[in-house]
N, C-alpha and C positions, 0 to 999 in steps of 0.2 A: 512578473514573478516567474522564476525559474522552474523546469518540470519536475528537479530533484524538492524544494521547497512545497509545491502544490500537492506531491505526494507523500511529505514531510504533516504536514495541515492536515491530509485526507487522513492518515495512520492515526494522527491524534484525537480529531474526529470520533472515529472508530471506535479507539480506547475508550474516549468518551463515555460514548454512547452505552456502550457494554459495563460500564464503574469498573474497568480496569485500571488499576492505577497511572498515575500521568508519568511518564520518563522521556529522557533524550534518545531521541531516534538519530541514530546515523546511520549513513550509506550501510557500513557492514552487519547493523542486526538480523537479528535471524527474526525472519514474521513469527515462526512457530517456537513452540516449546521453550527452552531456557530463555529465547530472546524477550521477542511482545508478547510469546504466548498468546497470537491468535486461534481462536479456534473454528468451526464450521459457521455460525453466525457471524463472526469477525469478517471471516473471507466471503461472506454472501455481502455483506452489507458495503465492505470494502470494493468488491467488483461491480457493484450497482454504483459508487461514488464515481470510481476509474472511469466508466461507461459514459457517466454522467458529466465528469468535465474533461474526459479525451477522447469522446466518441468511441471507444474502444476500452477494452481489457485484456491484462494476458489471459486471465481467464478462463472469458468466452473465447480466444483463438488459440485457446490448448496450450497455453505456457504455465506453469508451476513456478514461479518466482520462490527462493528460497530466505533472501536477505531484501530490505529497502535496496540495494543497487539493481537486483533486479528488473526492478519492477522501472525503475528508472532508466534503463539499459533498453526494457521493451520499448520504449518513447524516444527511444534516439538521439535526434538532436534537439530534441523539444518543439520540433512544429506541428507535436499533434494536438 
């Protein structure tokens, strides 16, 4: 599974969890406000996931991701 997919699963996860409603996530949404509308619990729970299947976060190593490419962009080529 690809790393842009695994963080595609995590974001919905998320929504999940929180009963935010279910939508298509692409590369270019925006995590906050008009997009997924994540909030403070979203981004906690979402960097506990990240941690959790890429040993890492932008998070915990000070990146601010604005859209899903972000966040995917932080993992590079995918061999994290």
């Amino acid at each position: 599974m690809s790393v842009e997919q695994k963080v595609i699963d995590i974001l919905q996860l998320v929504l999940k969890h929180q009963d935010k409603p279910a939508q298509e996530i692409t590369l270019g949404i925006p995590l906050y406000g008009e997009g997924l509308g994540l909030d403070s619990l979203c981004v906690a729970e979402l960097s506990a996931l990240l941690e959790k299947t890429f040993k890492k976060d932008p998070y915990t190593e000070g990146v601010l991701p604005e859209t899903v490419a972000d966040i995917v962009a932080f993992y590079g080529d995918g061999s994290a």
